[in-house]
C-alpha positions in Angstrom: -70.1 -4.1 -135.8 -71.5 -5.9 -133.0 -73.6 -3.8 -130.2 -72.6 -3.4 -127.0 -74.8 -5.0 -124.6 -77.2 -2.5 -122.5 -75.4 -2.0 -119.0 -77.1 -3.2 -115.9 -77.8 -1.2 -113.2 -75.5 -2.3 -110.1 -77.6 -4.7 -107.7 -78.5 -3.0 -104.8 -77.3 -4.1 -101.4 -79.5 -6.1 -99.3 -80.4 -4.7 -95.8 -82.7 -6.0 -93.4 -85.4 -3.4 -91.6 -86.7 -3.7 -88.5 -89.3 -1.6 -87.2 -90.1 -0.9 -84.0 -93.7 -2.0 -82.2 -94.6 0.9 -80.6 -93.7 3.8 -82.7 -95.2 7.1 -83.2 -97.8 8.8 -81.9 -99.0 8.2 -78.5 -103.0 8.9 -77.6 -101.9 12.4 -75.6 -100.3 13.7 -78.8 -103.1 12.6 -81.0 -105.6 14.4 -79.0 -103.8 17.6 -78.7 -103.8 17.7 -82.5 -107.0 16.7 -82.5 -107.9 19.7 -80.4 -106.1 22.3 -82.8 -107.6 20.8 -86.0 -111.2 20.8 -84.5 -111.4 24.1 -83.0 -110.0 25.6 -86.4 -113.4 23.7 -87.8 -115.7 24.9 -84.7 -114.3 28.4 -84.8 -112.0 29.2 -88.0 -108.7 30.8 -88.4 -107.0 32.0 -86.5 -107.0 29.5 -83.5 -104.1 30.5 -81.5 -102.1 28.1 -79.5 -99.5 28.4 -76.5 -96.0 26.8 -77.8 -95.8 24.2 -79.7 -99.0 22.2 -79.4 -96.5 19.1 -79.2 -92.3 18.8 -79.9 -92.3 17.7 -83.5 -91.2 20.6 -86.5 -93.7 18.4 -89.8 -96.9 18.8 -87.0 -96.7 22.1 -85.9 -96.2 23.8 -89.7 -99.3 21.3 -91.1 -101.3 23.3 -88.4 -99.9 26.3 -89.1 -101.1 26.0 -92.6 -104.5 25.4 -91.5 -104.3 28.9 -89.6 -102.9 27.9 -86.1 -100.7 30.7 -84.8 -97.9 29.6 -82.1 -96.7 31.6 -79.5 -94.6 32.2 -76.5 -97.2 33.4 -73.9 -100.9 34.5 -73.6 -99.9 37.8 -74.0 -99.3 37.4 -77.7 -103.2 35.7 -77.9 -105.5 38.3 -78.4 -109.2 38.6 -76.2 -111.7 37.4 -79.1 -109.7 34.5 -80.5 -109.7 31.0 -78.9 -107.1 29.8 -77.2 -105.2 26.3 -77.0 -102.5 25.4 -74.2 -100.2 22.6 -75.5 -100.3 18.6 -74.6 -97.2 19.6 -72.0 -99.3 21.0 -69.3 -99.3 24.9 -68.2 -98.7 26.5 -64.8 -102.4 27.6 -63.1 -101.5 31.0 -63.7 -102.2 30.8 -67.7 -105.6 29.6 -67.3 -106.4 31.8 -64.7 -105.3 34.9 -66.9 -107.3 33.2 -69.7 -110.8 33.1 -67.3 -109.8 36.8 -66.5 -109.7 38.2 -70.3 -112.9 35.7 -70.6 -110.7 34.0 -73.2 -112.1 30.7 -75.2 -109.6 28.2 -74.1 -109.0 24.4 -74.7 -106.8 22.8 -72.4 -105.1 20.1 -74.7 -102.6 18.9 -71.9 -101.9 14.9 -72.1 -104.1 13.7 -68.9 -101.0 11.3 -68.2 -99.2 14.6 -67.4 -102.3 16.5 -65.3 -102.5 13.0 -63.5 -99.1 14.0 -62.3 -100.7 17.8 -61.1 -103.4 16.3 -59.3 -100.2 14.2 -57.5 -98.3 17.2 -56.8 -101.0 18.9 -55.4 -102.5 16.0 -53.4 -99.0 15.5 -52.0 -98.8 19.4 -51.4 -102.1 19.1 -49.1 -101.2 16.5 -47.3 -98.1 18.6 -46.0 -95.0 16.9 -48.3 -92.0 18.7 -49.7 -92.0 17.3 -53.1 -89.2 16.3 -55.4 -89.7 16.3 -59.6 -87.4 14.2 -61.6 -87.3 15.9 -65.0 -85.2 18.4 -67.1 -84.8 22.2 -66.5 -86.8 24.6 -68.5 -88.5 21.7 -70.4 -92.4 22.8 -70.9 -94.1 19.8 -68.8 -91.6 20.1 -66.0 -92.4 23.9 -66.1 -96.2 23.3 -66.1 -95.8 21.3 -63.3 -93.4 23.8 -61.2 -96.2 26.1 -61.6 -99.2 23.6 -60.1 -98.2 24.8 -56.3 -96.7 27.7 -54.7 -92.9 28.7 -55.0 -91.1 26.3 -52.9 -93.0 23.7 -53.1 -91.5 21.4 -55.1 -88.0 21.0 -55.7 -86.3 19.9 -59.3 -84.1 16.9 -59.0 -81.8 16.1 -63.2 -79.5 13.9 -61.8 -77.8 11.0 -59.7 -75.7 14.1 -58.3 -78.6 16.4 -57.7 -80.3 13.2 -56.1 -77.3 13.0 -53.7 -76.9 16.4 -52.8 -80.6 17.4 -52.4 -81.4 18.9 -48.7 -84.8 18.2 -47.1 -86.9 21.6 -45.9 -87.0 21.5 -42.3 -88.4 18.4 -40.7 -90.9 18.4 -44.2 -91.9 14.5 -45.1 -91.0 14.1 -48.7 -92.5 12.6 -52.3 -92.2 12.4 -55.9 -92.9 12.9 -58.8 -91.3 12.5 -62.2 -91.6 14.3 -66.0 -93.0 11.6 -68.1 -91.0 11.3 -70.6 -87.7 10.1 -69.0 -85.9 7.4 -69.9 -87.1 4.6 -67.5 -83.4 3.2 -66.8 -81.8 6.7 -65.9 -85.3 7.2 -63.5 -84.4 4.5 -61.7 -80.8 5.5 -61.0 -82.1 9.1 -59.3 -84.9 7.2 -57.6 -83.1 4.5 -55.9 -81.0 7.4 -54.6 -83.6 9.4 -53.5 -85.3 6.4 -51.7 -82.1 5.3 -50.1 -81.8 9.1 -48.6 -85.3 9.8 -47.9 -87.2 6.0 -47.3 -90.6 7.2 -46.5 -91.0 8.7 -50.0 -94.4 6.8 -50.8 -94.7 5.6 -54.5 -97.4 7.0 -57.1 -100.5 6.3 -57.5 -99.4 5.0 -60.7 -95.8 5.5 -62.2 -95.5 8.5 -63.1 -93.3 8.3 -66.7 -96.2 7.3 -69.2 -97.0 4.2 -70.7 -96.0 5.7 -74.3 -93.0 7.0 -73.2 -91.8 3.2 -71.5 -93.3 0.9 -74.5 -91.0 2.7 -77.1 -88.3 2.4 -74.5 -88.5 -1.4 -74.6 -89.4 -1.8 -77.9 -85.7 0.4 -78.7 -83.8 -1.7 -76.4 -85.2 -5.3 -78.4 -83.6 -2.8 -81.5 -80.5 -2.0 -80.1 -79.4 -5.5 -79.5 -79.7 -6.6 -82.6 -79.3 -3.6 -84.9 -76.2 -1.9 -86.2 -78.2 1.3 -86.5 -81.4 3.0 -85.1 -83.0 5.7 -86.9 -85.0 7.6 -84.3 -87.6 10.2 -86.3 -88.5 13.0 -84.1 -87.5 16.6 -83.3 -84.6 17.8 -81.7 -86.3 19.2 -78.9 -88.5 16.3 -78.3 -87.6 14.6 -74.9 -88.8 11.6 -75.3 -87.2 11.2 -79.2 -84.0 12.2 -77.7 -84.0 9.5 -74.9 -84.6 6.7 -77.5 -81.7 7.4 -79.4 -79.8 6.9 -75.7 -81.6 3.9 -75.1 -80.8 2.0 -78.3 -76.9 3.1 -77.7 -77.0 1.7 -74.2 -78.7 -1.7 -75.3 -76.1 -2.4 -77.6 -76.8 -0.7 -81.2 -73.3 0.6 -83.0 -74.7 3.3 -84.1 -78.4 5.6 -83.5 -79.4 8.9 -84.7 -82.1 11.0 -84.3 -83.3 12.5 -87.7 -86.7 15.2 -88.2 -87.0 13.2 -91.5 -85.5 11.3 -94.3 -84.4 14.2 -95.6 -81.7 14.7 -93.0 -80.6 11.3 -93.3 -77.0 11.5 -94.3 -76.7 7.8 -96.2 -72.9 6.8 -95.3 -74.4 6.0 -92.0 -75.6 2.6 -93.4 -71.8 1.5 -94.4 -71.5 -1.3 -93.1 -74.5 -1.6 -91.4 -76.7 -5.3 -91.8 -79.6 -3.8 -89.9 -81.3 -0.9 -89.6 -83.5 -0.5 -86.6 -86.3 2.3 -87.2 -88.9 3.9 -84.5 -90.4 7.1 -83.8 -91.1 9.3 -81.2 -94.2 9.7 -79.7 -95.3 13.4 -81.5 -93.8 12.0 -84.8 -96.4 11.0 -86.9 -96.5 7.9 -89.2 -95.8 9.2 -92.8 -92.3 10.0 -91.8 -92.0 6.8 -91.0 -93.4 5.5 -94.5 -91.0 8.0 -96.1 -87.7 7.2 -94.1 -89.0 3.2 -95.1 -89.5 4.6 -99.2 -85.8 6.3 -99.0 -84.4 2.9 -97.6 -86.1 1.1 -100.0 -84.7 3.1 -103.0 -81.6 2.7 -102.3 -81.2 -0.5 -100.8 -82.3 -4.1 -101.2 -84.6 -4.0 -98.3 -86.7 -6.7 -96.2 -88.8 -4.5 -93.6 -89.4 -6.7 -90.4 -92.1 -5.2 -88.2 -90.8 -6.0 -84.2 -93.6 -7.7 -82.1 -94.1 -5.3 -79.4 -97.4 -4.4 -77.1 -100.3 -2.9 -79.0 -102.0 0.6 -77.6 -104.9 0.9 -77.4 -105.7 4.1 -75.4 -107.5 6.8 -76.3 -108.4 10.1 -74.2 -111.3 11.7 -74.9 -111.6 15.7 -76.0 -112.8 18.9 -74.5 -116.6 19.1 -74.2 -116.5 22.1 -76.0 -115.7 20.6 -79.5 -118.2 17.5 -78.9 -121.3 19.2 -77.9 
């Protein structure tokens, strides 16, 4: 009797990868972490820290493993136990509470976003009524709201809020904008804004931060010529969510935004030629490597890295875990 021949394993399909240049962490998030993990060295467990140091579910329960404790408000922080406010910035009123309990506190918001304070509050000196572009409730835009007195400022989401938006008296007007918009839909509400209010002067320096716009154009290169982007990040991570809109608007059939591979639900990729991956700017690399290891287990895969602009910024951290 004649044996069978072994059976072969069915060849797996071949897909091309490209990744995305940016992707990933951005020098703000990398030193808020930075901040958490070296004041649990400097002053041991528990370090507590105010919300989610930055928007990304894998980070914040690595550092709560190494004894950081999140929480809603100061309130929940008790006197003797330092303190750390998250990358997002916080209203004046939370560190002035802290300096009033003589709390240990480490201020670990992105200095892209307090450059945006200083604005505000230059602009609220010098006697302007000032508009924010940004989202409602979202932590920075809430930090921010709470740099100047109520009143002072003004929260503009849309082309329609853009349009109906009243000046205060005779006030001159400005601007300011959440940095973690997508670039495109800025635009839209400023070109409104400017048409309605011309002597709006422009920043300093733009306001949505270089992180934020380098993974927007390295998505849009991925959206037109991808038939899916993979966006890692967290659900409530504003600038994760805005890459998924970007790759749909510059052409890609298909983009999702997935915490990891896990969540990955595979008959996405019928059908699909090339698979565009990024991250957002809190997601750190190894989800990456492990969305790239899922691909390549189940497919045939040739993993393209996009030429895109290199970063190289890095911000330095709190005096009180150098010295």
């Amino acid at each position: 009797m004649t044996a069978s021949p072994p059976s072969l394993a069915p060849a797996r399909r071949p897909l091309i990868v490209r990744l995305a240049t940016p992707r990933g962490f951005c020098a703000g998030v990398d030193r808020a972490i930075q901040i958490v993990e070296r004041a649990l060295e400097k002053f041991g467990a528990p370090v507590y820290v105010r919300h989610e140091i930055v928007h990304n579910r894998h980070v914040v329960e690595r550092l709560k493993a190494m004894g950081a404790v999140f929480v809603k408000d100061l309130d929940d922080c008790p006197d003797d136990r330092p303190v750390v406010f998250s990358a997002h910035g916080v209203p004046k009123s939370v560190p002035a509470a802290a300096r009033a309990r003589e709390m240990v506190f480490l201020d670990a918001t992105c200095p892209l976003v307090s450059k945006v304070h200083v604005e505000a509050e230059r602009h609220h000196i010098a006697g302007r009524h000032i508009l924010l572009i940004g989202h409602a409730g979202h932590p920075e835009v809430v930090g921010t709201l709470g740099q100047l007195p109520d009143g002072a400022i003004t929260l503009v989401e849309t082309v329609e809020d853009a349009e109906t938006v009243q000046r205060p008296g005779d006030a001159p007007m400005a601007y300011a904008t959440q940095t973690t918009l997508s670039v495109d839909d800025t635009a839209e509400i400023l070109a409104v804004l400017k048409r309605r209010f011309p002597e709006l002067p422009d920043p300093h320096k733009e306001d949505i931060c270089y992180a934020t716009t380098n993974r927007q154009e390295a998505v849009k290169r991925l959206g037109q010529g991808c038939d899916l982007v993979l966006v890692i990040g967290s659900a409530n991570s504003s600038n994760s969510v805005r890459l998924v809109e970007v790759a749909l608007r510059a052409g890609a059939r298909d983009a999702r935004l997935v915490d990891d591979a896990s969540r990955v639900d595979w008959s996405w990729l019928d059908g699909v030629d090339v698979l565009g991956i990024t991250a957002g700017a809190s997601a750190p690399e190894s989800l990456i490597e492990g969305l790239i290891d899922a691909v390549r287990a189940r497919f045939d895969a040739e993993v393209v890295e996009d030429a895109g602009k290199r970063e190289t910024v890095t911000f330095k951290l709190p005096r009180l875990l150098t010295a």
